[in-house]
C-alpha positions as CSV (number, residue, x, y, z in Angstrom):
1,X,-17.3,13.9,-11.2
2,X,-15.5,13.1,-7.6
3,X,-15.0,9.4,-7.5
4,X,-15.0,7.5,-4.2
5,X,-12.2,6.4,-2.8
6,X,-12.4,3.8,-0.2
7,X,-9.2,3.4,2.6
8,X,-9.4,0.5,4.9
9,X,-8.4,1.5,8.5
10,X,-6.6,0.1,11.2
11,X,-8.1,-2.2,14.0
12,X,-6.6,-1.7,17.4
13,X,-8.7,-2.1,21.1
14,X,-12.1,-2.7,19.3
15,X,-11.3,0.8,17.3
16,X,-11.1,1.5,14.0
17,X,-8.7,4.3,13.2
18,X,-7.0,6.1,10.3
19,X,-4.1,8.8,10.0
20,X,-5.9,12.0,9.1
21,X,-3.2,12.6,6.3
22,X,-4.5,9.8,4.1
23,X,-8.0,11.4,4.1
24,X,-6.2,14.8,3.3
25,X,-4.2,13.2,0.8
26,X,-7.2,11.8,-1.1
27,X,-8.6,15.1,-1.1
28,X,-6.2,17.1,-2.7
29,X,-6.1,14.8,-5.2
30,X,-10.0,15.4,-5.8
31,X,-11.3,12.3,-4.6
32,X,-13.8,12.0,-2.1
33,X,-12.7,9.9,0.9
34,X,-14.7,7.1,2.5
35,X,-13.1,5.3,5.3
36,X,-14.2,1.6,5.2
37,X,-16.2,-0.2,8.0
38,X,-14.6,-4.0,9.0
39,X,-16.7,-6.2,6.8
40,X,-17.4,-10.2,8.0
41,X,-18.9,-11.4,4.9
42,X,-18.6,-11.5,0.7
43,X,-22.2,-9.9,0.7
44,X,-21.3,-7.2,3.7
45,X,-17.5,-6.2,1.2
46,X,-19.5,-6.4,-2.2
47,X,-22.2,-3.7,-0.6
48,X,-19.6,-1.8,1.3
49,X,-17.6,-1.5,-2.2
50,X,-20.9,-0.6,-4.4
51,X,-19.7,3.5,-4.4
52,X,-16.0,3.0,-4.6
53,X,-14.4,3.7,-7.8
54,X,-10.8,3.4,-6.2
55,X,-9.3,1.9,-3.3
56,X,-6.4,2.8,-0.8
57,X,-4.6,0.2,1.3
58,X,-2.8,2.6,4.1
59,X,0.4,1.5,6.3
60,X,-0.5,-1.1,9.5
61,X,0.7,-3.8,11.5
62,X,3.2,-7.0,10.3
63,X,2.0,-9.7,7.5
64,X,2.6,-13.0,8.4
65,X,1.5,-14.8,4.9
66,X,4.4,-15.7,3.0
67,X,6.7,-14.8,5.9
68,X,10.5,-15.9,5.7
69,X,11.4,-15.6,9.2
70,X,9.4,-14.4,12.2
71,X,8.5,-10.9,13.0
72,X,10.5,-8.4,15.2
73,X,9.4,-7.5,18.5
74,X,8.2,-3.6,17.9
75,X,5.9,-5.2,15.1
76,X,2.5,-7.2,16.3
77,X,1.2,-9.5,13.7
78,X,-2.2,-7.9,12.0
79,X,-5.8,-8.4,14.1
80,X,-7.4,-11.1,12.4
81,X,-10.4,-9.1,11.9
82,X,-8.8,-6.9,9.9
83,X,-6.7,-9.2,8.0
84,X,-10.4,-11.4,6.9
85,X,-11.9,-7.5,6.2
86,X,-8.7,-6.3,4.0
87,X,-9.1,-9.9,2.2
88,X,-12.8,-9.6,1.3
89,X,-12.9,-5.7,0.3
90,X,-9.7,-6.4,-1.9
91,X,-11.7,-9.9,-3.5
92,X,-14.6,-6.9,-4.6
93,X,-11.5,-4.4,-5.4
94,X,-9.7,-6.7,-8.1
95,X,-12.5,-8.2,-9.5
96,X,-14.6,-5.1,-10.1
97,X,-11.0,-3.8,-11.1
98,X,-10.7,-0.6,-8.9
99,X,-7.2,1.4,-9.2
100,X,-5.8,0.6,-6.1
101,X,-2.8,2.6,-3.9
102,X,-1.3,0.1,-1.5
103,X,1.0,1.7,0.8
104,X,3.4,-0.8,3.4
105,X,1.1,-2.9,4.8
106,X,-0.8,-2.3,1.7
107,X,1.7,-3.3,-1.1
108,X,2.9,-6.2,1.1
109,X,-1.2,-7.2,1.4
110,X,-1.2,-6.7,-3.2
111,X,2.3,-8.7,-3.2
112,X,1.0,-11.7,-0.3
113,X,-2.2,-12.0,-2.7
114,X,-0.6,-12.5,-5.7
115,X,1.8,-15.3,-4.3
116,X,4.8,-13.1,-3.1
117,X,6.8,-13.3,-0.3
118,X,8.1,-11.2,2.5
119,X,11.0,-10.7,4.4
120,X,9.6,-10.0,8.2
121,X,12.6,-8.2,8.9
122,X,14.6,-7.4,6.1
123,X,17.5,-5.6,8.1
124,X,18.4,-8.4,9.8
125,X,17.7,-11.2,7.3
126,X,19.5,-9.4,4.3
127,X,22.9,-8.7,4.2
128,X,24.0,-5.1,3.8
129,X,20.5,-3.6,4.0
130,X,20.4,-0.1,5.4
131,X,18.2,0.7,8.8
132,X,14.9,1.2,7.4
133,X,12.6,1.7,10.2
134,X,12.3,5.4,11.9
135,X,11.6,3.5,15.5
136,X,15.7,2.3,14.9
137,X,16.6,5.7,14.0
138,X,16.4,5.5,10.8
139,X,16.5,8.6,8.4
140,X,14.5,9.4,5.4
141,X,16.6,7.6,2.5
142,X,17.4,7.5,-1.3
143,X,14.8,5.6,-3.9
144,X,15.9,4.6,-7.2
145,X,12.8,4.5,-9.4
146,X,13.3,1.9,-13.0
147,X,12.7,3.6,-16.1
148,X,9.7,2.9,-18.5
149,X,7.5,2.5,-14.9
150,X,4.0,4.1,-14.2
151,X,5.6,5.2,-11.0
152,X,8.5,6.9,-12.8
153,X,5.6,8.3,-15.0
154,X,3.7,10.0,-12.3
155,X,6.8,10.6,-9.6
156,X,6.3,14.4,-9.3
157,X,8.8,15.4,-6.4
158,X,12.2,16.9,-6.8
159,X,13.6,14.8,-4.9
160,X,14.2,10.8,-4.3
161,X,14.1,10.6,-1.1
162,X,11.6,8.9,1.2
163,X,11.1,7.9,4.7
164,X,11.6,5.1,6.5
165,X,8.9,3.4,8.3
166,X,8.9,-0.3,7.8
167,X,10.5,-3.7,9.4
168,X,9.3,-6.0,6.8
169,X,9.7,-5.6,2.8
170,X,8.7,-7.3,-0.3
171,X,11.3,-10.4,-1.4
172,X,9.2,-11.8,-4.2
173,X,6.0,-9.2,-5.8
174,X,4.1,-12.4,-6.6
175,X,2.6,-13.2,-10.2
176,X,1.7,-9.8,-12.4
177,X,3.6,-7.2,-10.6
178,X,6.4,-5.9,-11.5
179,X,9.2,-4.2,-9.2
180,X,9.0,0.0,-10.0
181,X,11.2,0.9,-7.4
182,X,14.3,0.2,-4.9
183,X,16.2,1.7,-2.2
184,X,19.8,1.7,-3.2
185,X,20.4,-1.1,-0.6
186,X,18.4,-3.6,-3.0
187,X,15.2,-3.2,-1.2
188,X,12.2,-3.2,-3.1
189,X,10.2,-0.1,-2.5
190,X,7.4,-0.5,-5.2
191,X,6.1,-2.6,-7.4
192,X,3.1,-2.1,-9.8
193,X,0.4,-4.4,-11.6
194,X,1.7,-4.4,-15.2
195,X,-1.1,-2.8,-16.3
196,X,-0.6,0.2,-14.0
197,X,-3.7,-0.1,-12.2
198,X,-2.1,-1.7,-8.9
199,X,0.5,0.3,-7.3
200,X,2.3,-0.4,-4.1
201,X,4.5,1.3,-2.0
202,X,6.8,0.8,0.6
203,X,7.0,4.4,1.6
204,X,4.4,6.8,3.0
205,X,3.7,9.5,0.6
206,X,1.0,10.8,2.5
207,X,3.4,11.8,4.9
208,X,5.7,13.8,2.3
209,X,3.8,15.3,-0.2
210,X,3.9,12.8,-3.1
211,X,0.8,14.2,-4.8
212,X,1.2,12.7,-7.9
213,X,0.4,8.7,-6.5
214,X,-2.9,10.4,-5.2
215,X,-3.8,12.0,-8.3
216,X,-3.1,8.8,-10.5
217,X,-5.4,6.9,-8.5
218,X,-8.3,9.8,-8.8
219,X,-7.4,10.0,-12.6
220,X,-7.3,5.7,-12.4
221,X,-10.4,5.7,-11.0
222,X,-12.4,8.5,-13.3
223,X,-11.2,6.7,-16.7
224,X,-11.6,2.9,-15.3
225,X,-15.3,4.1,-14.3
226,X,-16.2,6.3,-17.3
227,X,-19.7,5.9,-18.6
């Protein structure tokens, strides 16, 4: 069996549009990819969702729920269509309980719903935090994963490092997630439903070979929907 996996896209000019890598991502994990229309209605996200068995989140524009501060200037605040279409596909998503891979704007969306916070720039707001945005110049940096984690469970890279490609960063993961990662700054770089089926990062592992996030979802996704 090859479940579906669902990924939300971007909504910019009246288009819709996704990162090729995330599709390719999906698929070497042996999912099927299914990019997501903008949905306007419970009925509309409930039918959209009626194939998925797993759901990705990708990277987009800034959050402004549960903001501390206001966002920077290089980051626009997210359309409004897509903010009510990422709301009702994820209502389907966590009540049909879909494994879901939440990546930036996607873990801040899974923190935001569950009553976290975010820091709209956490550079400037947060003493001593590194540069972690590649439009500042920053470069890829070091990730410090907790023990006893699903993430450090299924981490299957060499290496620790990740890039950096956000303004804004989790401050609080709201109720039922726990923190699974940081940069060595402090910064909270992923943070996981304590049941392991919810995992957000603040990284892009599409972009850097991180198979193993990929192929936990597809795995998520065959033993959640087994018949």
């Amino acid at each position: 069996m090859t479940p579906f996996i669902g990924i939300t896209t971007s909504f910019e000019n009246q288009q819709q549009r996704l990162d090729h890598t995330y599709v390719t991502a999906v698929r070497a994990a042996q999912g099927q990819p299914m990019l997501l229309p903008l949905v306007d209605s419970m009925t509309e996200a409930r039918r959209v969702c009626d194939p998925l068995q797993g759901f990705v989140i990708p990277g987009g524009p800034g959050i402004t729920a549960n903001m501390i501060g206001a966002l920077p200037a290089p980051l626009s605040p997210v359309n409004p269509k897509r903010w009510k279409s990422d709301n009702l596909l994820l209502d389907v998503a966590i009540a049909r309980n879909l494994p879901i891979l939440g990546i930036c704007y996607g873990m801040q969306l899974l923190s935001v719903r569950a009553g976290g916070t975010l820091y709209a720039d956490v550079e400037t707001q947060v003493t001593g935090t590194l540069v972690h945005s590649e439009q500042r110049g920053a470069p890829d940096h070091a990730l410090e994963i907790l023990p006893n984690t699903h993430l450090a469970r299924i981490w299957d890279l060499d290496t620790h490092m990740v890039n950096s490609r956000h303004f804004q960063a989790v401050c609080d993961p709201g109720t039922g997630y726990i923190v699974s990662a940081r940069s060595t700054d402090g910064t909270i770089e992923a943070i996981e439903r304590t049941d392991g089926v919810h995992i957000g990062v603040q990284f892009h592992p599409e972009r850097m070979g991180a198979c193993g996030l990929f192929r936990n979802l597809v795995q998520q996704a065959l033993r959640l929907n087994k018949p």
